[in-house]
N, CA, C and O atoms as a MOPAC input file, in Angstrom:
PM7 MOZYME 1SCF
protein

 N     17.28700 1    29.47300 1   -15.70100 1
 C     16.80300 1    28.11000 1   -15.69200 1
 C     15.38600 1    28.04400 1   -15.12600 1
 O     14.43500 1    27.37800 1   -15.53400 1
 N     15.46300 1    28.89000 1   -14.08900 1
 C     13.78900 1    28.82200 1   -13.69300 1
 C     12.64500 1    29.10500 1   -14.76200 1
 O     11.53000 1    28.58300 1   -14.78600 1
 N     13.04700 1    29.82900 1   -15.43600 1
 C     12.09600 1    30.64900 1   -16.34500 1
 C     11.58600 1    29.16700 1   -17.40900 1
 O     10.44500 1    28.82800 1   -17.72400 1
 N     13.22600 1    28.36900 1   -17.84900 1
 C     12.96900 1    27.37700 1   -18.77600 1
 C     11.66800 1    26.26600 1   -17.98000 1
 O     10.85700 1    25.67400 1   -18.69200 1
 N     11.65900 1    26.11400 1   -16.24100 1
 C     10.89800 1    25.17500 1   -15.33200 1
 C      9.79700 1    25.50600 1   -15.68200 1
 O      9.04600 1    24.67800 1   -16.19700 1
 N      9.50400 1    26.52400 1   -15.53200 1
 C      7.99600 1    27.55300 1   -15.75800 1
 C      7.31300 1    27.22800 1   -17.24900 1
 O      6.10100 1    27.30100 1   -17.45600 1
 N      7.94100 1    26.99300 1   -17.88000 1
 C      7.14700 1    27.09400 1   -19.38500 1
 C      7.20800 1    25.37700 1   -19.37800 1
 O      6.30900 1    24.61200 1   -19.72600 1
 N      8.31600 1    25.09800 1   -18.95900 1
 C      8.14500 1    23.29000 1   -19.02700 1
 C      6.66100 1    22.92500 1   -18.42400 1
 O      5.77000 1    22.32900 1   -19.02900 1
 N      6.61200 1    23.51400 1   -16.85900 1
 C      5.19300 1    22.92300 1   -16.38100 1
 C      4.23000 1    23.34600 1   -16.83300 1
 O      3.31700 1    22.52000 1   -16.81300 1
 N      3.90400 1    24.55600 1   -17.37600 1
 C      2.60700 1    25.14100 1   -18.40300 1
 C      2.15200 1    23.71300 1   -19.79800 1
 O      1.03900 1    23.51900 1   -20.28600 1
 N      3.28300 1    23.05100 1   -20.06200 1
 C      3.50500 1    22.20000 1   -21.06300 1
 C      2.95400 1    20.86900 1   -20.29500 1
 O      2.13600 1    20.15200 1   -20.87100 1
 N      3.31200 1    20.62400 1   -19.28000 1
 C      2.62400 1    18.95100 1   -18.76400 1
 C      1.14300 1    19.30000 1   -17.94100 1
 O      0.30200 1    18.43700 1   -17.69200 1
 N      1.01900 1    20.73200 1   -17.58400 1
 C     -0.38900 1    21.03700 1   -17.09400 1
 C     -1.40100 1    21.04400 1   -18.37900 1
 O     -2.57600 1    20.70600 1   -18.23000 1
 N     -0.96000 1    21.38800 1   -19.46400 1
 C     -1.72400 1    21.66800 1   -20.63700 1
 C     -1.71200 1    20.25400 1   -21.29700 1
 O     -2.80100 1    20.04000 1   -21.82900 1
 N     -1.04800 1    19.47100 1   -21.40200 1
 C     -1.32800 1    17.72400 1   -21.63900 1
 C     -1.73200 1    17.44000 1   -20.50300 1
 O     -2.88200 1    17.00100 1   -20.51300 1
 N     -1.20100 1    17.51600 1   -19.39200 1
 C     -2.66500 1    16.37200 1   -18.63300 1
 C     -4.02000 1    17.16900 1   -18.40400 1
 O     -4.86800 1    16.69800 1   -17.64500 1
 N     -4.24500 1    18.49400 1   -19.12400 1
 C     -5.75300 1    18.91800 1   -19.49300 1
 C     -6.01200 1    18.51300 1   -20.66700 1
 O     -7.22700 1    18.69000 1   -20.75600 1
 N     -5.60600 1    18.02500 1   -21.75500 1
 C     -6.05800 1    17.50400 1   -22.78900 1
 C     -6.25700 1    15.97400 1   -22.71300 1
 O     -6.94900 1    15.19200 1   -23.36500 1
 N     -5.44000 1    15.83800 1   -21.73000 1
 C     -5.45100 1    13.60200 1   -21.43300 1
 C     -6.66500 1    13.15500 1   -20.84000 1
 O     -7.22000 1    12.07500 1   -21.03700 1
 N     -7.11400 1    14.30800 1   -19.91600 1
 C     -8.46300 1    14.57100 1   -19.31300 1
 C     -9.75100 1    14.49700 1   -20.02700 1
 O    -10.73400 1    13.76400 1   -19.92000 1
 N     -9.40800 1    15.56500 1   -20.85200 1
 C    -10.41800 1    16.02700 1   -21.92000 1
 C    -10.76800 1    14.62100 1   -22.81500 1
 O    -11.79700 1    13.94500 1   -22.80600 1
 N     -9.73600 1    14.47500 1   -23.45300 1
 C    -10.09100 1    13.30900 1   -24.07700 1
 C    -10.62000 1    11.82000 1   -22.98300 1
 O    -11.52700 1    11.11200 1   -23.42000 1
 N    -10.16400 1    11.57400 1   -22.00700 1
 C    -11.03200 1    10.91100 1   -21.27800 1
 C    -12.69300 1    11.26500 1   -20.93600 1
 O    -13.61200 1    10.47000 1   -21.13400 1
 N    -12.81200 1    12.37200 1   -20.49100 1
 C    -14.45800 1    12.50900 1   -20.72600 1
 C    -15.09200 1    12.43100 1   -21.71900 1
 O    -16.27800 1    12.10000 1   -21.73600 1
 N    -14.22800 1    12.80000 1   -22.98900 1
 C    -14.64600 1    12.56300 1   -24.27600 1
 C    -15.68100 1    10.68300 1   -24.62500 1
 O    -16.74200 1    10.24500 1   -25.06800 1
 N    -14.49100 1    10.28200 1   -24.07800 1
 C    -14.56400 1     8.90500 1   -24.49800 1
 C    -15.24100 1     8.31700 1   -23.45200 1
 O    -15.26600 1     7.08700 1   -23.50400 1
 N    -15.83300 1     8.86800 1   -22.45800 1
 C    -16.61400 1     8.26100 1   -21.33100 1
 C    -18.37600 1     8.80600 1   -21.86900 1
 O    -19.39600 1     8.14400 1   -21.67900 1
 N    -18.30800 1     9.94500 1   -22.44300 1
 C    -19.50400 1    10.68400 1   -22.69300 1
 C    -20.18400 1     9.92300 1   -24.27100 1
 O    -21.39600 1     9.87900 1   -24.47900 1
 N    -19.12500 1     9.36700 1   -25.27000 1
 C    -19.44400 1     9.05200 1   -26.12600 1
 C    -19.81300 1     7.10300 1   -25.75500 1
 O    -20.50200 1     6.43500 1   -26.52700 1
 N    -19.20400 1     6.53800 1   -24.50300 1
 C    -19.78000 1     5.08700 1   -24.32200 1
 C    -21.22100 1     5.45400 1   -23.74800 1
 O    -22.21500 1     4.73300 1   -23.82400 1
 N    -21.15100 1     6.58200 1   -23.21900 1
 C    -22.73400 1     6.40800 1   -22.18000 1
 C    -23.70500 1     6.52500 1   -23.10300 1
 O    -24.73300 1     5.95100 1   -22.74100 1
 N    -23.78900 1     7.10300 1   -24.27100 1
 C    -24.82000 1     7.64000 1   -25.28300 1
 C    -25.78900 1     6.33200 1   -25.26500 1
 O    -25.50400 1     5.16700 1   -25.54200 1
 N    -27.12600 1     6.94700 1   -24.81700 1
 C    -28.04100 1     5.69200 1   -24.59400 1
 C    -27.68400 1     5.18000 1   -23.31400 1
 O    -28.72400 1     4.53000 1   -23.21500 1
 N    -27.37800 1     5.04900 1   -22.76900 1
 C    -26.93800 1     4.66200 1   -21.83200 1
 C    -28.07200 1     4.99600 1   -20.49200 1
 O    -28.61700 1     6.09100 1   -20.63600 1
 N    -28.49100 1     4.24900 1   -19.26000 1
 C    -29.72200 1     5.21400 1   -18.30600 1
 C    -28.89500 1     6.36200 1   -17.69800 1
 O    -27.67000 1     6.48700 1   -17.67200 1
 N    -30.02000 1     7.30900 1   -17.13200 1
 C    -29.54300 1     8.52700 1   -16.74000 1
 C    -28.48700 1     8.43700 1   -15.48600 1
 O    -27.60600 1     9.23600 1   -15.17000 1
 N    -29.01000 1     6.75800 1   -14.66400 1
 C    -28.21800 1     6.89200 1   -12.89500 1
 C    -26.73100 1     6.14700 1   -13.45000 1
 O    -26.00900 1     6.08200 1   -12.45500 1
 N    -26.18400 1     5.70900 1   -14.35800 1
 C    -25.08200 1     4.71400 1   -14.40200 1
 C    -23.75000 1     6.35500 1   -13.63000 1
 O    -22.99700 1     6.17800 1   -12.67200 1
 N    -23.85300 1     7.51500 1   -14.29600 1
 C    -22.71400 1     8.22500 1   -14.00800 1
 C    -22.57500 1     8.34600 1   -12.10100 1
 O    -21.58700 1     8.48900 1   -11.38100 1
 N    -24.47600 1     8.17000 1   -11.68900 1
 C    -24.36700 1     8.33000 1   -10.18600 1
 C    -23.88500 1     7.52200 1    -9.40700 1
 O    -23.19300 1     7.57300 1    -8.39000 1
 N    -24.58000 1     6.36900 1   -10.33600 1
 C    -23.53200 1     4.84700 1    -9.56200 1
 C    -22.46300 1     4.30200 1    -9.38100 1
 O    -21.95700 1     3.55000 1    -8.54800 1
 N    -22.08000 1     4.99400 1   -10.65900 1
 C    -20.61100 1     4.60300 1   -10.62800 1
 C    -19.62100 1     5.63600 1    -9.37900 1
 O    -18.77200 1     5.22800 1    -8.58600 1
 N    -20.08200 1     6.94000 1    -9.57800 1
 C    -19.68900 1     7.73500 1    -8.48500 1
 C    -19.72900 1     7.29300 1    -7.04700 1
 O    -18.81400 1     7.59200 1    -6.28000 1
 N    -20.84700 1     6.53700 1    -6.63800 1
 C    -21.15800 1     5.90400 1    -5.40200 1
 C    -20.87500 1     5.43900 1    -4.74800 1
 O    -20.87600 1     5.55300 1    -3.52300 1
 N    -20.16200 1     3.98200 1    -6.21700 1
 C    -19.86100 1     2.83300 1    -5.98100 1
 C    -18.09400 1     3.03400 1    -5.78700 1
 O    -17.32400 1     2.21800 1    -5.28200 1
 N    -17.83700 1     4.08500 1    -6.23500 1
 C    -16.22700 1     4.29600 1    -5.97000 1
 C    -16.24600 1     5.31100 1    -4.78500 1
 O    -15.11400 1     5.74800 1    -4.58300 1
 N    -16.98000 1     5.70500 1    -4.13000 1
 C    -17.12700 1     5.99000 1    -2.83100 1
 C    -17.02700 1     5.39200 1    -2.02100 1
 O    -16.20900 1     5.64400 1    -1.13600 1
 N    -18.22100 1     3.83800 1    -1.98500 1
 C    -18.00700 1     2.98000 1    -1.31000 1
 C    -16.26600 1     2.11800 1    -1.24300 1
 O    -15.51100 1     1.75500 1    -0.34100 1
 N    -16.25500 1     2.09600 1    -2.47600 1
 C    -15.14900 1     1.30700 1    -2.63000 1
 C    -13.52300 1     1.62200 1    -1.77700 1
 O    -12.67200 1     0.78600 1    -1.47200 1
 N    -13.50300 1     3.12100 1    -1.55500 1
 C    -12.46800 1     4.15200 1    -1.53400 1
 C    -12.33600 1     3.84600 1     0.21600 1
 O    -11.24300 1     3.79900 1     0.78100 1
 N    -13.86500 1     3.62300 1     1.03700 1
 C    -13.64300 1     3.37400 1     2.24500 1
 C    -12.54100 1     2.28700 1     2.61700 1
 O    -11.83200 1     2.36900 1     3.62000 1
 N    -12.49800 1     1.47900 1     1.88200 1
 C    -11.86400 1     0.40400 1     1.80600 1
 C    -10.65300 1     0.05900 1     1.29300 1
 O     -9.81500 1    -0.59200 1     1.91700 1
 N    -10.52700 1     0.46100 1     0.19800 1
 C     -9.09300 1     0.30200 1    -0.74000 1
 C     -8.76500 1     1.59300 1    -1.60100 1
 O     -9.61300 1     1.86700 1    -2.45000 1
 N     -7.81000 1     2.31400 1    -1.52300 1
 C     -7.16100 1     3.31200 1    -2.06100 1
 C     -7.17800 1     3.10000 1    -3.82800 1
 O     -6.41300 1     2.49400 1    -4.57700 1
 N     -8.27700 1     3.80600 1    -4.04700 1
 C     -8.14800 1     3.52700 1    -6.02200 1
 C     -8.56300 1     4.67500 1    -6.41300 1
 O     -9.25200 1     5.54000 1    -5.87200 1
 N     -7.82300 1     4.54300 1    -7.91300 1
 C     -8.06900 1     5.70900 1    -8.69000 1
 C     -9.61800 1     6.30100 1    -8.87800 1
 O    -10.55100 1     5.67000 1    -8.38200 1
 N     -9.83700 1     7.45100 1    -9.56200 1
 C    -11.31200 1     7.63600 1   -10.08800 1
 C    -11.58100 1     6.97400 1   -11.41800 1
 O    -12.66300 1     7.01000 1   -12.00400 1
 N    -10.32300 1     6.27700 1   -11.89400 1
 C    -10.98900 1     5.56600 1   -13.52100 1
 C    -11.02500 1     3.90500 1   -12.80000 1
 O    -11.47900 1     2.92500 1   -13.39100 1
 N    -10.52100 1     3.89300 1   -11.61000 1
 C    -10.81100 1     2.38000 1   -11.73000 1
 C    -12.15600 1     1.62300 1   -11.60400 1
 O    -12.43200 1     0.42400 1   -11.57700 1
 N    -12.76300 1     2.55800 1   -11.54900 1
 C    -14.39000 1     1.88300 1   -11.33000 1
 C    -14.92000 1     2.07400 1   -12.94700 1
 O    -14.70300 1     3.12500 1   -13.54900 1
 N    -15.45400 1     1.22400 1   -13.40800 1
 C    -16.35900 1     1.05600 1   -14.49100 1
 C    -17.33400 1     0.10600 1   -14.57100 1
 O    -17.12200 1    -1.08100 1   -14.32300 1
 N    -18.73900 1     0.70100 1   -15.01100 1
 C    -20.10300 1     0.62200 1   -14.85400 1
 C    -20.68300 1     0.64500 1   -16.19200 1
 O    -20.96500 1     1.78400 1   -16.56300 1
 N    -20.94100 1    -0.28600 1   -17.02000 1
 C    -21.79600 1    -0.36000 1   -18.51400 1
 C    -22.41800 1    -1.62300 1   -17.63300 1
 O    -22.18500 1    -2.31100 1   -16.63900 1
 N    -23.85400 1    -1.34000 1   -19.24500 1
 C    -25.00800 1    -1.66700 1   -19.36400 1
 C    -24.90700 1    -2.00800 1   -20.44200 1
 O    -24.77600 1    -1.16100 1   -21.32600 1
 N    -24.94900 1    -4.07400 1   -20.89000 1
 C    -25.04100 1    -4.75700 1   -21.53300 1
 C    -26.09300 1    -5.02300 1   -22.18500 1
 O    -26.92100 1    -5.12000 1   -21.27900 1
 N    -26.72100 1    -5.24000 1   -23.29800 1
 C    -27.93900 1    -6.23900 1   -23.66800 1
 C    -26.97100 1    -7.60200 1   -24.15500 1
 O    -25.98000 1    -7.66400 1   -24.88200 1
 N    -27.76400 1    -8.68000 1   -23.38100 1
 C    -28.01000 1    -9.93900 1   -23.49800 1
 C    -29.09700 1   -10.20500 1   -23.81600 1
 O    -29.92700 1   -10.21900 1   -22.90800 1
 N    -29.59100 1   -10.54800 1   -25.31300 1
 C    -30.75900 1   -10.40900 1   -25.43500 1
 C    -32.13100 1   -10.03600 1   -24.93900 1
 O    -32.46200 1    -9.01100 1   -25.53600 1
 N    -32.94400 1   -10.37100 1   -24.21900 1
 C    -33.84800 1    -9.88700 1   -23.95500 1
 C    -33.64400 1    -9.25300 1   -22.90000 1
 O    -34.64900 1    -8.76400 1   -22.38400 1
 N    -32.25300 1    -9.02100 1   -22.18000 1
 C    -31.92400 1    -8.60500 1   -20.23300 1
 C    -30.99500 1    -7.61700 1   -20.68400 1
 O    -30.14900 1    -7.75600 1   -21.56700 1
 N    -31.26700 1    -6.46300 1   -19.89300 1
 C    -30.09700 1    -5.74400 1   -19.68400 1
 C    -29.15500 1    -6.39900 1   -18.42000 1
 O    -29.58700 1    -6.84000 1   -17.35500 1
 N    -27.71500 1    -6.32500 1   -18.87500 1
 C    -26.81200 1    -6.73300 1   -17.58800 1
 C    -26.13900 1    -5.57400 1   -16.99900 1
 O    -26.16900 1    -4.53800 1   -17.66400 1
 N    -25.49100 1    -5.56300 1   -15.78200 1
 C    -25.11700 1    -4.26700 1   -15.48800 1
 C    -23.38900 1    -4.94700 1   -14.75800 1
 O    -23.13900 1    -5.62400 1   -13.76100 1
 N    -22.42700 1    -4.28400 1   -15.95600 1
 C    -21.58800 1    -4.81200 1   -16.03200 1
 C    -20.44900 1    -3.80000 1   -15.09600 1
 O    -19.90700 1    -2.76800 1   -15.49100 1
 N    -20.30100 1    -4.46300 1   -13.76200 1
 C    -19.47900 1    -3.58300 1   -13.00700 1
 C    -17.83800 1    -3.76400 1   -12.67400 1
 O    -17.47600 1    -4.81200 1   -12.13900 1
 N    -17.12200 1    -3.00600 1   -12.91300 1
 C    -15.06400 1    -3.92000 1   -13.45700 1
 C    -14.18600 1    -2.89700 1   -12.35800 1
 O    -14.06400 1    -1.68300 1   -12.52700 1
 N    -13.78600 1    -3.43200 1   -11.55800 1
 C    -13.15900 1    -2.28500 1   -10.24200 1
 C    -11.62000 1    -2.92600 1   -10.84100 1
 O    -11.59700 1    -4.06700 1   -11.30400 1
 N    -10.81700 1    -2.38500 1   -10.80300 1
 C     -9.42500 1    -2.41900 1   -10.84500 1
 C     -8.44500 1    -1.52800 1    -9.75300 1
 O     -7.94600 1    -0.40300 1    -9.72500 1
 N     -8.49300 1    -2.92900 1    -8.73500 1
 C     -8.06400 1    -2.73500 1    -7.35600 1
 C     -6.13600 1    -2.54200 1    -7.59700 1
 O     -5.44400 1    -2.93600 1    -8.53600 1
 N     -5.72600 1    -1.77500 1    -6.31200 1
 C     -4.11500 1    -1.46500 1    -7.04800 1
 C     -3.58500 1    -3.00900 1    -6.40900 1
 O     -4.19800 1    -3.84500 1    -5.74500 1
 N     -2.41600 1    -2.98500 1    -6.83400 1
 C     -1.51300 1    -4.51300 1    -6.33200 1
 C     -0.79300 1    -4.09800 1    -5.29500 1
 O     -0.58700 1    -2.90700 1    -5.06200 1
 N     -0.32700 1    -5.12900 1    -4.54200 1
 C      0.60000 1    -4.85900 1    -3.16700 1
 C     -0.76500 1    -4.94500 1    -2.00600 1
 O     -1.96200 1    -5.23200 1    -1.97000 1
 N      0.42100 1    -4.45300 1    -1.07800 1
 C     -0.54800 1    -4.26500 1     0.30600 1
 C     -0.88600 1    -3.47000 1     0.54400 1
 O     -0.04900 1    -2.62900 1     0.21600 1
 N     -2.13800 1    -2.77500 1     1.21600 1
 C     -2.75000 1    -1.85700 1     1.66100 1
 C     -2.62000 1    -0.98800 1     2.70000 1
 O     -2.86200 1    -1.71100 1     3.66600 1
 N     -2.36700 1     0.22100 1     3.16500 1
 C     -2.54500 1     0.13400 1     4.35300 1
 C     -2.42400 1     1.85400 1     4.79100 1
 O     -2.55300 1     2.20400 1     5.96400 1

């Protein structure tokens, strides 16, 4: 039975490296055009954030809007529910 455990977890390590993969995928293909500091800021800003409230690394997101003539800088934290502590 152990042997069957062993090949099972090779199987959910190898999907959540592809669940991954395809997440940078799809983070690398929104930034295109995108300025060079948004990946630093966003890193930063979930630094800051982390002092404070326990969140994932996808809950921070950081795009850069045009509103016509303005760029906006569109920042979306998705804080967890319940209490903190």
């Amino acid at each position: 039975m152990g042997l069957f455990d062993f090949l099972k977890s090779k199987k959910n390590t190898a999907e959540t490296a592809k669940n991954r993969l395809q997440i940078i995928i799809a983070q690398e293909r929104s930034s295109r055009g995108a300025p060079d500091y948004l990946p630093l800021l966003r890193r930063e800003l979930l630094d800051v954030i982390k002092k404070y409230v326990n969140v994932d690394v996808d809950a921070v997101k950081v795009d850069l809007i045009k509103d016509g003539d303005h760029d906006v800088l569109d920042i979306s934290v998705a804080l967890p529910e319940g209490p903190q502590g």
